[in-house]
C-alpha positions as CSV (number, residue, x, y, z in Angstrom):
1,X,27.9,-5.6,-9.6
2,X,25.6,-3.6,-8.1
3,X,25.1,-4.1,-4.0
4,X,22.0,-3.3,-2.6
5,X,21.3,-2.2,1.2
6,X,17.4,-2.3,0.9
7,X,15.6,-4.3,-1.2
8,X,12.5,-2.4,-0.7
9,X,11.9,1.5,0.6
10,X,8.9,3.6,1.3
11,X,8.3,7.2,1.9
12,X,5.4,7.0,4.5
13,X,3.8,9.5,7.3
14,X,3.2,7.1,10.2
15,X,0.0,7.8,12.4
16,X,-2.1,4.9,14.5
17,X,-5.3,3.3,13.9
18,X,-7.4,2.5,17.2
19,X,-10.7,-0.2,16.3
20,X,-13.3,-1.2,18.4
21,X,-12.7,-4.8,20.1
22,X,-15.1,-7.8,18.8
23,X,-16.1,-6.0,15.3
24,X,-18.3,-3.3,17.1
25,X,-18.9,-0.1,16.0
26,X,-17.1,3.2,16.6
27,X,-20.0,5.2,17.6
28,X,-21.2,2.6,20.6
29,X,-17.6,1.6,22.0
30,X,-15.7,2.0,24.9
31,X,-12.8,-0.3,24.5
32,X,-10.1,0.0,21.5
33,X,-7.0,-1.4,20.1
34,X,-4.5,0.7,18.5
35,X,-1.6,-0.2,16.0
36,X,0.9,1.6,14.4
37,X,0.2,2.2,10.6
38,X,0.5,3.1,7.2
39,X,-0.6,2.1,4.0
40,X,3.0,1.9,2.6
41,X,4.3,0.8,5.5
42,X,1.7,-2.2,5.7
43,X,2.9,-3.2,1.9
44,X,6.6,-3.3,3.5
45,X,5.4,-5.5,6.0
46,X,5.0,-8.7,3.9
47,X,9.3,-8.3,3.1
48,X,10.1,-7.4,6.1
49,X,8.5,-10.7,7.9
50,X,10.5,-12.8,5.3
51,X,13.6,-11.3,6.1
52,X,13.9,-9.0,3.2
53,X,15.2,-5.6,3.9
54,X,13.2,-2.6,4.5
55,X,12.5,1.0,5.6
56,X,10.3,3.7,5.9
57,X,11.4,7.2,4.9
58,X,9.4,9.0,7.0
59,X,8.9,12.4,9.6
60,X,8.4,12.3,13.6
61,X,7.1,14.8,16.8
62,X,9.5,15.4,18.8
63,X,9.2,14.0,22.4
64,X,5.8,12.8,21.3
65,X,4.8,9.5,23.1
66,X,2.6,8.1,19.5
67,X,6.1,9.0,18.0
68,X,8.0,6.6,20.8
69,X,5.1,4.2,19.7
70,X,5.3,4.2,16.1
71,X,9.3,3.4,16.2
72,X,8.6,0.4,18.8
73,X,6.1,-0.9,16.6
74,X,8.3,-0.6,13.1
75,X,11.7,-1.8,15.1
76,X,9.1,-5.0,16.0
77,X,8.2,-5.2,13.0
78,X,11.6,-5.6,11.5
79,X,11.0,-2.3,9.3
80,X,14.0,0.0,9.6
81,X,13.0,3.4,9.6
82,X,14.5,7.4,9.1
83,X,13.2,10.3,9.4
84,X,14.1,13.6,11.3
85,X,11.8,14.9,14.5
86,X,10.1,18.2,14.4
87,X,9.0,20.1,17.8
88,X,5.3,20.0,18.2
89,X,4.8,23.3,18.3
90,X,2.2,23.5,20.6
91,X,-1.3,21.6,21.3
92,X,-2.0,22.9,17.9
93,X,0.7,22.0,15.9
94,X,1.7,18.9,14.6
95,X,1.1,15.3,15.1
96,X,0.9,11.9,13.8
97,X,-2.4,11.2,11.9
98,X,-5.4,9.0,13.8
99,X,-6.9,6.7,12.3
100,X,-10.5,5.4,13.5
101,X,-12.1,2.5,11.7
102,X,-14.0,-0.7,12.8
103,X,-14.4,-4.0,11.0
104,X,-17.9,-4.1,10.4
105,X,-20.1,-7.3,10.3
106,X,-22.4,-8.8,8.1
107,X,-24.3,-6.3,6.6
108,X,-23.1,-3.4,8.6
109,X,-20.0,-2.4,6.6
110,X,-17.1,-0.5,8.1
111,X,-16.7,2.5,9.1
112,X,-13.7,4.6,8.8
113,X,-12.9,8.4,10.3
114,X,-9.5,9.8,9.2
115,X,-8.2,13.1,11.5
116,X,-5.6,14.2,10.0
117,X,-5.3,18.2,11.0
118,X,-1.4,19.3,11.5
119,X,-0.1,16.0,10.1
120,X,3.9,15.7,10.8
121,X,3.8,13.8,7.3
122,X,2.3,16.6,5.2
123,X,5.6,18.4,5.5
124,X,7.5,15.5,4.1
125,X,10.6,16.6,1.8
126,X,13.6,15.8,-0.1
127,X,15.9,18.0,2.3
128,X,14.9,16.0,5.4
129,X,17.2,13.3,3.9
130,X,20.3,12.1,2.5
131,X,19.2,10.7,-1.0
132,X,22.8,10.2,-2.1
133,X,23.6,8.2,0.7
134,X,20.2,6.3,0.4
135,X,19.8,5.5,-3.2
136,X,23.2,5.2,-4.5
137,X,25.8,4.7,-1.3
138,X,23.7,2.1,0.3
139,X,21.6,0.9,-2.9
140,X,17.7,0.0,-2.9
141,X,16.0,-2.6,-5.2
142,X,12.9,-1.3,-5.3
143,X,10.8,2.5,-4.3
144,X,7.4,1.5,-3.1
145,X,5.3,5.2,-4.1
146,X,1.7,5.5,-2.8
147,X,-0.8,7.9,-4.3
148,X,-1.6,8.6,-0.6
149,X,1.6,10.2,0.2
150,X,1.5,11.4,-3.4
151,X,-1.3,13.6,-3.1
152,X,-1.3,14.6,0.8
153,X,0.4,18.2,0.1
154,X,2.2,20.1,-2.5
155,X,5.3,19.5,-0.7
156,X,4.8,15.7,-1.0
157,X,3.8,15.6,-4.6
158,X,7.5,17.5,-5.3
159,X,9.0,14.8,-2.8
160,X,7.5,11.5,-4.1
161,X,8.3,13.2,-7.7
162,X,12.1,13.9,-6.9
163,X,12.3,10.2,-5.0
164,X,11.1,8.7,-7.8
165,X,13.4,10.5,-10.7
166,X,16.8,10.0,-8.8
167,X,16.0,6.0,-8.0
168,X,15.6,6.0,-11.9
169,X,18.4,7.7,-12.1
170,X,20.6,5.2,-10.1
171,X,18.8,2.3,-11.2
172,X,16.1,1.3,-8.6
173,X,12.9,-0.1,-9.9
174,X,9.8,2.1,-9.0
175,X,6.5,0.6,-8.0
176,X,4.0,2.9,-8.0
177,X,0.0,2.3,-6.3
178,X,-2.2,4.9,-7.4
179,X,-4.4,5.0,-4.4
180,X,-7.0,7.5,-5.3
181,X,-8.6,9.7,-2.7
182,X,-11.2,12.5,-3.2
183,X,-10.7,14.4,0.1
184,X,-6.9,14.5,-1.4
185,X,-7.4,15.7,-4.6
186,X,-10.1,18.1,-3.9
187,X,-8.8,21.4,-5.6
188,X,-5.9,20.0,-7.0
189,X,-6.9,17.5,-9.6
190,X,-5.2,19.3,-12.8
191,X,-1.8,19.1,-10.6
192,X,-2.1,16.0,-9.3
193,X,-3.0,14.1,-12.8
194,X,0.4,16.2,-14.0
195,X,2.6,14.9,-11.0
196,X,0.9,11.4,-11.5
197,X,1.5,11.0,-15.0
198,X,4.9,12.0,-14.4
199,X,5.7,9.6,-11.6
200,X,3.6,6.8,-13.7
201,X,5.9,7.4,-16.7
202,X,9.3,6.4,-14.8
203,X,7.5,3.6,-13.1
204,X,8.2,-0.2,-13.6
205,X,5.1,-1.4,-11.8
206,X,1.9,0.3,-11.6
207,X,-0.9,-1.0,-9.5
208,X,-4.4,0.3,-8.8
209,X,-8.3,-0.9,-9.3
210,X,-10.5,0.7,-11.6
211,X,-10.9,3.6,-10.1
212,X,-7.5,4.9,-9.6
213,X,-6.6,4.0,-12.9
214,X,-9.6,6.4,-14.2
215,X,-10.0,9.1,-11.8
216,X,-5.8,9.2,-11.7
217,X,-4.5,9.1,-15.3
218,X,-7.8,9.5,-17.2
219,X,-7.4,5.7,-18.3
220,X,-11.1,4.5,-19.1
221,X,-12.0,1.1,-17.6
222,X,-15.2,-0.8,-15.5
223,X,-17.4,1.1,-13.3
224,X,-15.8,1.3,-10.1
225,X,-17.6,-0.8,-7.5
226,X,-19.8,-2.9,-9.9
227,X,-21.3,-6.2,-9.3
228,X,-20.3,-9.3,-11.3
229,X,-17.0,-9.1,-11.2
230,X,-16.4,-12.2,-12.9
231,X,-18.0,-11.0,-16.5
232,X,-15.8,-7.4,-15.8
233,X,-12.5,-9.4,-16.1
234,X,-11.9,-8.8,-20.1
235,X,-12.9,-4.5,-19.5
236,X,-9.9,-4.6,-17.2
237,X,-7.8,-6.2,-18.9
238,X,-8.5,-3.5,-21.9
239,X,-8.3,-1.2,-19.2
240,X,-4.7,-2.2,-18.8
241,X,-4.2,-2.6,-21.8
242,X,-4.6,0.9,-22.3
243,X,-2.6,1.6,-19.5
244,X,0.8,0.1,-21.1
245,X,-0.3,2.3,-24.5
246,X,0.4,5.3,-22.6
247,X,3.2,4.1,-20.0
248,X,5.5,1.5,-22.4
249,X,7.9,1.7,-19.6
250,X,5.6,0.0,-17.3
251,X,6.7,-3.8,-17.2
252,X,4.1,-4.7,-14.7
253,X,0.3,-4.0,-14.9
254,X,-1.4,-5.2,-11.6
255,X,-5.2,-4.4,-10.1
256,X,-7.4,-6.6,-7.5
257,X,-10.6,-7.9,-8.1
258,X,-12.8,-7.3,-4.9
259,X,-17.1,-7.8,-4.9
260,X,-18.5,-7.7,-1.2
261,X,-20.8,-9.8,-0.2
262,X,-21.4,-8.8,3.2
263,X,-18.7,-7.7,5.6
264,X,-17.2,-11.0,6.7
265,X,-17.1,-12.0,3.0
266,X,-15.6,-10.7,0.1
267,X,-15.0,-12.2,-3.8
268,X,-11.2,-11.8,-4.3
269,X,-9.1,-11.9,-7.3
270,X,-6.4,-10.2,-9.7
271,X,-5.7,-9.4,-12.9
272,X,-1.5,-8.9,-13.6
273,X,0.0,-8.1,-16.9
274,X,3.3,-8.6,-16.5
275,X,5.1,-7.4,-19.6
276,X,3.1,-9.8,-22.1
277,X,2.3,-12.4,-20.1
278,X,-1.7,-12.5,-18.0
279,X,-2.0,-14.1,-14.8
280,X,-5.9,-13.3,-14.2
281,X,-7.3,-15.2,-10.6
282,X,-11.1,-15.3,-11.1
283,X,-12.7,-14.1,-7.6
284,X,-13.2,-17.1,-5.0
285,X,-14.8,-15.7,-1.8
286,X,-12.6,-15.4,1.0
287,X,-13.6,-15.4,4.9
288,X,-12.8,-11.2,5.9
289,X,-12.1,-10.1,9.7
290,X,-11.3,-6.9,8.6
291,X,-10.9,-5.8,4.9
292,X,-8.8,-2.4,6.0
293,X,-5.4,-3.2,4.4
294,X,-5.8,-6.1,2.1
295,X,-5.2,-4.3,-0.9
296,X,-1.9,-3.3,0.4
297,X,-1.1,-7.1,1.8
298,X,-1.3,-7.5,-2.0
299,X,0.8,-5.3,-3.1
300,X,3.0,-6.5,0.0
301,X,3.1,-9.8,-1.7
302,X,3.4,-8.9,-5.8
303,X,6.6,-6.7,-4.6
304,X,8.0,-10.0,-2.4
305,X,7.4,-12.2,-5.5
306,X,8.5,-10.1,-8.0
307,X,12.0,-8.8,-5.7
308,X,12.3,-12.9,-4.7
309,X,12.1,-13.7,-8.9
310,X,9.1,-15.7,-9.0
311,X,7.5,-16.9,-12.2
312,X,4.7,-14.7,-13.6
313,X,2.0,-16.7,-12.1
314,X,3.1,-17.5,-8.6
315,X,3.8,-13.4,-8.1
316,X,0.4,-13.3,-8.4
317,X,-0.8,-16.3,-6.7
318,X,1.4,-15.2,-3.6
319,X,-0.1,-11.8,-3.6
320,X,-3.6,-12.9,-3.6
321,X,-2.7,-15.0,-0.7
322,X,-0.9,-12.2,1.2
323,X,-4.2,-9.9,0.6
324,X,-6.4,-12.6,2.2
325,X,-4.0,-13.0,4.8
326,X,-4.1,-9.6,6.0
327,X,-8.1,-9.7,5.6
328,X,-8.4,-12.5,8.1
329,X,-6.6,-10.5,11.5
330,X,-7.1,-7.0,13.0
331,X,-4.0,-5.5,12.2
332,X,-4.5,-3.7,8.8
333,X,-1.3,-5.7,7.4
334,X,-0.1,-9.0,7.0
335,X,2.7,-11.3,9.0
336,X,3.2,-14.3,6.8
337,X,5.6,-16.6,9.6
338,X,6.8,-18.0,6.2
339,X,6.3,-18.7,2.2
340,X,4.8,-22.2,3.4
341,X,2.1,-20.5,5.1
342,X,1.3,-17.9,2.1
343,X,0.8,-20.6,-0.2
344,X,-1.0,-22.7,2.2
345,X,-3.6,-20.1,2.0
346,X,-3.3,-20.0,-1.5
347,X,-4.0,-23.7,-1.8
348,X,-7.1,-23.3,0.6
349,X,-5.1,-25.8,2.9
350,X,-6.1,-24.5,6.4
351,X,-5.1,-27.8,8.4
352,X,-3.8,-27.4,11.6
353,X,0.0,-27.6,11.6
354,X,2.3,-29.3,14.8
């Protein structure tokens, strides 16, 4: 049989996010927080705080102090990470991306400004690591892809794309989240739709809301940021419906179901076709501190329940937990201290515990 180092791997390209304390705005500030992040490795985040094995495949600046940063923050984390170190090259060379986003409140929604010029993680390649040793010597369960690392440059489309064919190749599962963004795929769409049809096609999970699954594979479905989300439920389901028509090799079909009220409260739910059977969790508003990373605490959470072998149903219960976990604190991912607590949220059951 089969052993397995990691259960769960990510490339990524690491930057930080700084946010304004107390849910003010950027532009009227003077005090910040800043975190270490990542979308992918935020999903990872989830397994890695219930002891499941994970790492980032990821680049660094050399002798950079946000480089020194990141690592702390991962090794703290419990996320194993590797990935070689470049030199700078100069003030105007390369660095980790920055990240500036507040919460919002009430009706004044977030605000989120991405710099991401000379990006250490746009450079990302299949030469920077030992797949052999990775994928088959040590063994991974499942590749975690993210549209975002997909589509940041030509040389991380051909990475993501050759990450994603050799796990096949040696057996890994493949998750893919489609993660859409127009400032990405400006100029490039016809490429991009190639390379994510391709990756979509080898994939065992594919996740992404109405949007991605449109504006990324062509796949028709609700309008993207509609109201009444609760009489849109059976045009995704068609939606994914037509999905698995074009990707049979997909076993799992996930989106979220997300209708903002104001800032500090959201309608949450999912829809999850996995292989015939639907779990659908009509949207039950949820308390938000900050909604940057809840998508990916739900991803987190369907890849925990799925690696951990959970019925149908409770992957998806556990992931709509994990999503509003990471909603309700400032770091843009979750920290579930265990399952008891995930399904506590679940259960609405916010008692004080001794």
């Amino acid at each position: 049989m089969k052993t397995f180092k990691y259960d769960l791997i990510s490339p990524t390209s690491m930057g930080v996010r700084i946010t304004p304390i107390d849910r003010q705005p950027i532009e009227t500030s003077h005090l910040f927080e800043m975190q270490a992040t990542s979308a992918e490795s935020n999903v990872l985040n989830v397994s890695a705080s219930l002891g499941l094995k994970t790492k980032v495949l990821t680049k660094f600046v050399e002798d950079s102090p946000i480089s020194r940063f990141i690592k702390h923050e991962l090794g703290r984390r419990h996320i194993d990470y590797e990935g070689i170190s470049v030199p700078q090259g100069g003030p105007w060379g390369y660095r980790h991306q920055f990240n500036i986003a507040d919460s919002g409140f009430a009706y004044r929604g977030p605000r989120v400004q991405n710099d991401r010029a000379g990006e250490v993680g746009r450079t990302l390649a299949a030469e920077d690591f030992d797949l052999k040793r990775i994928l088959e010597d040590e063994g991974v369960k499942y590749l975690h892809l993210s549209g975002l690392i997909a589509s940041l440059s030509k040389e991380t489309s051909d990475f993501c794309l050759t990450l994603a064919k050799k796990a096949k190749a040696v057996g890994s599962k493949i998750s893919f989240d489609l993660n859409y963004r127009a400032s990405f795929w400006k100029g490039r769409d016809q490429e991009l739709r190639s390379i994510f049809h391709d990756i979509a096609s080898i994939s065992d999970i594919l996740i992404g809301n109405e949007e991605d699954f449109q504006l990324c594979l062509g796949i028709q479905g609700p309008k993207a940021g509609g109201k009444d989300i609760h009489g849109q439920i059976d045009r995704f389901k068609d939606m994914m419906l037509n999905a698995k028509k074009q990707y049979p090799s997909v076993s799992v079909f996930a989106t979220t179901l997300r209708e903002v009220i104001n800032a500090n409260e959201h309608l949450w739910g999912a829809v999850v076709l996995n292989h015939e059977t639907w779990t659908v969790l009509e949207p039950k508003p949820i308390l938000v501190y900050d909604r940057i990373g809840g998508g990916d605490g739900f991803v987190g959470g369907l890849l925990y329940g799925l690696i951990s072998g959970f019925e149908p149903e409770k992957v998806v219960q556990f992931a709509w937990a994990t999503g509003a976990l990471a909603a309700s604190v400032k770091e843009d991912y979750a920290t579930p201290v265990d399952e008891a607590q995930v399904w506590n949220i679940y259960k609405g059951n916010a008692r004080v515990e001794r």
